[in-house]
N, C-alpha and C positions, 0 to 999 in steps of 0.2 A: 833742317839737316845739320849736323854735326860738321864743324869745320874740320877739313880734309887733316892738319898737323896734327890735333889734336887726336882724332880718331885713328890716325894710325898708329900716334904713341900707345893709347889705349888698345889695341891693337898686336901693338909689340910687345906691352907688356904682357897681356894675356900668354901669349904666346911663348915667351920665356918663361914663365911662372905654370904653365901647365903644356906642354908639348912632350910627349916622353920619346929620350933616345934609345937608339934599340942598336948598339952598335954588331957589326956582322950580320946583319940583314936587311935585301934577301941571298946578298951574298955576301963572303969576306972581306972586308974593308973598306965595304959600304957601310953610315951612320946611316939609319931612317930614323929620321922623325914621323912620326906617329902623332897625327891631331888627334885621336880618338878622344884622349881626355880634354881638350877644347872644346871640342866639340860637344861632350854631356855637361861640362860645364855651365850653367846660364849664365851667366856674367861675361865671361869668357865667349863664349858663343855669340852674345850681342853684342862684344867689342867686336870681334871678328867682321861679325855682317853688318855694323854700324862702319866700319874701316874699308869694308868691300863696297856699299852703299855711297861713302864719300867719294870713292875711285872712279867709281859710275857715273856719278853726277857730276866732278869733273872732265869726265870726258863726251857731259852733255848724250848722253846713251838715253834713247826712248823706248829701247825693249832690252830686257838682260838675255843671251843665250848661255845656258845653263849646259855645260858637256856630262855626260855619260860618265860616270856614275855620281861623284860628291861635289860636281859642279852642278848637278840641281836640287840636291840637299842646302847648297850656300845659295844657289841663282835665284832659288825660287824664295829665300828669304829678304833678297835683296830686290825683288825685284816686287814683293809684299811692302820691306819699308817704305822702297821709294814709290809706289802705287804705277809702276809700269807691269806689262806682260813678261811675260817667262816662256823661252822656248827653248824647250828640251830639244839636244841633239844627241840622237840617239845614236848607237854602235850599230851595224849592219845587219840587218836582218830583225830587230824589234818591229818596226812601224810598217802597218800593210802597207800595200801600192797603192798610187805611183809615188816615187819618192825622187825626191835629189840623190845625189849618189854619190860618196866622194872618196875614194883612195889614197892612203897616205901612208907614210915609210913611218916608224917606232925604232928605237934602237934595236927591239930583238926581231922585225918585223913588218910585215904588212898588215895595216889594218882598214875597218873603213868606217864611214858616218854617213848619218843619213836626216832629213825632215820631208815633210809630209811637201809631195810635189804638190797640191794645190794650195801651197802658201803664198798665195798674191798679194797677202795683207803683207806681206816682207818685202816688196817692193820700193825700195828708196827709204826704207828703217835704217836708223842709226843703233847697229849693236852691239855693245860694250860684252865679251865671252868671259863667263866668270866660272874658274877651276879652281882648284885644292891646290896641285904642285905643277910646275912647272919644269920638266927634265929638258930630253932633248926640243920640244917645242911642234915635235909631229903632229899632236892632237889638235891644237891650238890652230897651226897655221893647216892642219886639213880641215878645220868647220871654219876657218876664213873663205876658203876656198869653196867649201860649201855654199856657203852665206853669199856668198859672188854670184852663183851662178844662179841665187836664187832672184836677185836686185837687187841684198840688201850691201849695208855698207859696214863693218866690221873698225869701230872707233877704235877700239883700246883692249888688250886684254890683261883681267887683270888676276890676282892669284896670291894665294896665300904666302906659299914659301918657294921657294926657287931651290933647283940641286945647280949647285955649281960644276963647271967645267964641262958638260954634256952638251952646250952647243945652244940651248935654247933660247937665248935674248939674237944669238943669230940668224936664227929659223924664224924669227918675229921680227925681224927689221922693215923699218916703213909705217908697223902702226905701233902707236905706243901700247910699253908694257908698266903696270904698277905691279911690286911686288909688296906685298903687306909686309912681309918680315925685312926688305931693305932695310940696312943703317943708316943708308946716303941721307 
């Protein structure tokens, strides 16, 4: 495995050198960054999920969960380098019954998450939740939540880029968060 310094520099660079800004959306005064070009990038893309793969392995994670929707386009590649499993947490309503169920607040909303209730194999797992961005931190800390009630134990979550000031490293307090695009 790639030392965790390293791979995040490679990481940041990527990230700099191809992220495109799109300022004034999806509203006025909002910058988004846009991974899309990281992301078709291959280079770029492998630093990514080599820097997401270091994260994980620091935090000692034996199964990636992968959130709904671009956190299992990255989970499941992470969760390939490092030769653990991958579990997709889906948004409410994809996965028949019985399921786990979980409710959680979004800045514009209500939403909710779900995995498959006969998950016993999650029973005392250490899993490291790997997403794209990081905003207010609802998603994150509702498949924590999730993951609780299922046994398992939710190490670290970690994540590409982070939106500043919406609240999210405080919605996640208690378990560690890596963010790939950090400068710290």
């Amino acid at each position: 495995m790639t030392q965790p310094d390293s791979a995040y520099a490679a990481a940041r660079a990527a990230l700099d050198a191809k992220v495109r800004l799109v300022p004034d959306f999806p509203a006025p005064g909002v910058l988004f960054e846009d991974l899309t070009p990281v992301l078709a990038d291959a280079p770029s893309f492998s630093a990514i999920v080599d820097g997401l793969a270091a994260a994980c392995e620091v935090l000692e994670a034996d199964m990636i969960g992968g959130l709904d929707a671009r956190g299992f386009l990255l989970g499941s590649a992470v969760a390939y380098k490092m030769g653990l499993g991958i579990l997709a947490i889906r948004k409410a309503g994809k996965l028949p019954p019985p399921v786990f169920h979980q409710d959680y607040s979004l800045e514009y909303g209500q939403a909710a998450l779900e995995i498959p209730a006969d998950a016993d194999s999650l029973r005392g797992k250490k899993i490291a939740l790997v997403d794209d961005v990081l905003a207010t931190g609802g998603t994150l800390r509702g498949a924590r939540l999730l993951l609780e009630k299922a046994g398992a134990q939710v190490v670290g979550n970690v994540v590409v880029i982070e939106v500043p000031g919406l609240g999210g490293r405080e919605a996640l307090a208690g378990v560690p968060l890596i963010v790939l695009a950090d400068t710290d």
